[in-house]
C-alpha positions in Angstrom: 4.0 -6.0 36.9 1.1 -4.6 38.4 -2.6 -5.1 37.2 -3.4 -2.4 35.4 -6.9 -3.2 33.5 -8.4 -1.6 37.2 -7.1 1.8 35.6 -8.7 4.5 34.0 -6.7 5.8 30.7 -6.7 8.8 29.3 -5.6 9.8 25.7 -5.1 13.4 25.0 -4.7 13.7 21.4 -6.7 10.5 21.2 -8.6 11.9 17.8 -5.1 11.7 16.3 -3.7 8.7 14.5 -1.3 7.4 17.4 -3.6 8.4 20.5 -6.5 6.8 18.6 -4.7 3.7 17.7 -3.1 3.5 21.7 -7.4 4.2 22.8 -8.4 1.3 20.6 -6.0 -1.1 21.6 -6.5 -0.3 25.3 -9.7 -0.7 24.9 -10.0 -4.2 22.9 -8.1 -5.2 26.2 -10.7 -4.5 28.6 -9.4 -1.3 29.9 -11.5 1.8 30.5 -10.5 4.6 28.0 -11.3 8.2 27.7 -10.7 9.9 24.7 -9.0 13.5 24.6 -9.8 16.3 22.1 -9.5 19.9 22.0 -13.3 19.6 20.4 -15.4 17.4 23.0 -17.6 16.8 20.3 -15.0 15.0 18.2 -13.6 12.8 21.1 -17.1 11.1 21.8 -16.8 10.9 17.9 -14.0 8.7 18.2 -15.4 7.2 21.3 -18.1 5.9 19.1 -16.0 5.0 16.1 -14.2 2.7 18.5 -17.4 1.2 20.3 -18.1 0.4 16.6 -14.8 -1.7 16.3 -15.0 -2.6 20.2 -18.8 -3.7 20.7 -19.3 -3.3 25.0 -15.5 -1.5 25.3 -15.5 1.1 28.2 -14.6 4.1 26.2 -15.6 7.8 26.3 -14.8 10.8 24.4 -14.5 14.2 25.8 -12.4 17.2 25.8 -8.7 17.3 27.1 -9.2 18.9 30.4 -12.3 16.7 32.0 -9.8 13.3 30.6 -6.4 14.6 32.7 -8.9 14.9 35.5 -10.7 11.9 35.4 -8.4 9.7 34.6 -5.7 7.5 36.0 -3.0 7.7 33.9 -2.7 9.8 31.0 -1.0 9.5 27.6 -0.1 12.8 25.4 -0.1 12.0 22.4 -0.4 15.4 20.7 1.6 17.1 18.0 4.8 18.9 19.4 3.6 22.0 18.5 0.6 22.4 20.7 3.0 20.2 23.9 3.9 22.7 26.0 1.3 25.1 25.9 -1.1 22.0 26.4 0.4 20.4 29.7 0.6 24.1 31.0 -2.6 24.1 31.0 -3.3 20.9 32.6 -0.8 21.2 35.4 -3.1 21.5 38.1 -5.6 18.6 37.3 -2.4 16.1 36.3 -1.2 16.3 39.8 0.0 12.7 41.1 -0.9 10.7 38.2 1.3 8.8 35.9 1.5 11.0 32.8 3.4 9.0 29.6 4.8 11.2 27.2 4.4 9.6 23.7 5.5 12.8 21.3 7.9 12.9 19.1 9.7 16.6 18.4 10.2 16.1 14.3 10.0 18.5 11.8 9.9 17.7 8.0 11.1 19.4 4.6 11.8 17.6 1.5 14.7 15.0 2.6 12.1 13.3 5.4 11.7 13.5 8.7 14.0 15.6 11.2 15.0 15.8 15.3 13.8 19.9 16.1 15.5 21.3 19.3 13.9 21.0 22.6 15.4 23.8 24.9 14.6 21.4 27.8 16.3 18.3 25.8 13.3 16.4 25.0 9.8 16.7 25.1 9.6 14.3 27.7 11.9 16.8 29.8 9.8 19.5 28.9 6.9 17.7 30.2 8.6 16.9 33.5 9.6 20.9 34.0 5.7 22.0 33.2 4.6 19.0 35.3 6.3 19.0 38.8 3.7 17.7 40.5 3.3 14.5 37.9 4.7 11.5 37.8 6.0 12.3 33.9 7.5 9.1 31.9 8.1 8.3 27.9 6.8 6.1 26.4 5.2 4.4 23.1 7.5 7.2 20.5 8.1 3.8 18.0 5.0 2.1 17.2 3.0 2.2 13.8 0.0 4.2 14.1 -1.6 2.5 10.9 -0.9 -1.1 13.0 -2.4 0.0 15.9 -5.2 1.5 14.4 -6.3 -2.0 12.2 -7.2 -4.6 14.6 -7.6 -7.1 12.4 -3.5 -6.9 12.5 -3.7 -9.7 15.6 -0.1 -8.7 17.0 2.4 -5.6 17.0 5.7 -7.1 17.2 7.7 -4.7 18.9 9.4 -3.5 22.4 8.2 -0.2 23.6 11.5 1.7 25.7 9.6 3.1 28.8 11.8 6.0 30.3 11.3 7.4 34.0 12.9 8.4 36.8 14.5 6.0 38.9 13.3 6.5 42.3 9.6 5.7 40.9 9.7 2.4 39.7 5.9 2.0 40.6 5.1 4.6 37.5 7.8 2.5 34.8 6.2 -0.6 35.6 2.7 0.4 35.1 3.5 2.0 32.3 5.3 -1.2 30.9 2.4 -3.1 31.9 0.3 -1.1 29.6 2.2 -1.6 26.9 2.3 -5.7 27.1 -1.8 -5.5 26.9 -1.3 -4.9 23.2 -0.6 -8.1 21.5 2.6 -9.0 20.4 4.4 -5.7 22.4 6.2 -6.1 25.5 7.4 -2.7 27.4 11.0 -2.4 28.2 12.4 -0.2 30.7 14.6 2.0 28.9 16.6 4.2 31.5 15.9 7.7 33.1 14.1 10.9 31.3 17.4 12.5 30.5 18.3 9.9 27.9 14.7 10.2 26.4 15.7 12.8 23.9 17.4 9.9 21.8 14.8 7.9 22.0 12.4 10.3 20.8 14.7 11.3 17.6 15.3 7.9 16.8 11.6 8.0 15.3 13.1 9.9 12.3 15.3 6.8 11.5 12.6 4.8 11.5 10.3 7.0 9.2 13.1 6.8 6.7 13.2 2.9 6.9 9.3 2.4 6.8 9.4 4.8 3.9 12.2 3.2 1.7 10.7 -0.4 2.7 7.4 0.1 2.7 7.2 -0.8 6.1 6.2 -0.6 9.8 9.3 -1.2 11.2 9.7 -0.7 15.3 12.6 -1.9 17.7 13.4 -5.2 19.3 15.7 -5.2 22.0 17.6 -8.4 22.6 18.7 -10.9 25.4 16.2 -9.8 27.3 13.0 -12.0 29.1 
């Protein structure tokens, strides 16, 4: 796997529960983090919130755009709602980098969570036809947000399924890399983009089990090292 604390990280949507949880535990591994909001203002708020828990972490907070072109590699992490119109906009300064698709297309009415229809099959596919030029994976669509966000929770037992295309191995390993700097996770490569839409609605499952259990259920994949 290759060494990955050298990298920058962006978090757009990093004010939100999961990019925020994703920023903090980045950071309380030595990498250098840069939050993402819509409001500059309320990613250095966040910034600060997780120097507070994260005393001499290299983290910033600004707005979406300076984060996709500063950093490295960048997670989206934003509601499905606001996806599309989002990475349209950040097309030209995602160029060549390693974006990571973390969103999850659900909807919700009164019997729980629910898949929506992406025209493109998955909002990791729809990030791959805005973003040509980017190196687009998936990854991250099962882990708690509450356990990520608490780090007096030591570990996060659970595998992250990293999705890519297969030619680019470079970009799935990184991205799996990433994921194994948060204790107690371990990334998994989990086949190409066009299977990603399953992976993405199997989040709905989940919410139904955390929610009858009282859980923070994730997925373990076995028989593998």
């Amino acid at each position: 796997m290759p060494e990955v604390r050298e990298l920058t990280v962006g978090v757009l949507g990093g004010t939100g529960p999961l990019g925020g949880g994703l920023a903090r535990r980045f950071a309380a591994a030595g990498v250098s983090v840069l939050v993402g909001s819509r409001d500059a203002g309320k990613g250095a708020r966040i910034a600060a919130e997780i120097l507070a828990d994260v005393p001499g972490a290299a983290v910033t907070g600004t707005d979406n755009a300076t984060v996709a072109g500063q950093a490295d590699v960048v997670v989206i992490a934003v509601p499905y709602e606001g996806h599309a119109d989002l990475l349209r906009a950040l097309a030209g300064p995602l160029t060549g980098k390693i974006v990571v698709d973390a969103v999850n297309p659900l909807g919700f009415d009164k019997q729980g969570a629910y898949v929506l229809d992406v025209p493109e099959g998955s909002a990791a596919q729809q990030a791959a036809a805005l973003l040509p030029d980017s190196r687009v994976t998936a990854a991250f669509h099962h882990v708690s947000a509450p356990l990520l966000l608490d780090l007096a929770v030591p570990e996060v037992p659970l595998d992250v399924l990293v999705l890519g295309e297969g030619e680019d191995r470079e970009a799935t390993d990184t991205v799996q890399a990433l994921a194994g700097l948060i204790p107690g996770v371990r990334g998994i490569y989990g086949g190409r983009l066009r299977n990603a839409g399953q992976v993405e609605g199997l989040t709905a499952n989940l919410i139904a089990i955390n929610r009858r259990y009282k859980a923070h259920a994730g997925v373990r994949v076995t028989d593998v090292d």
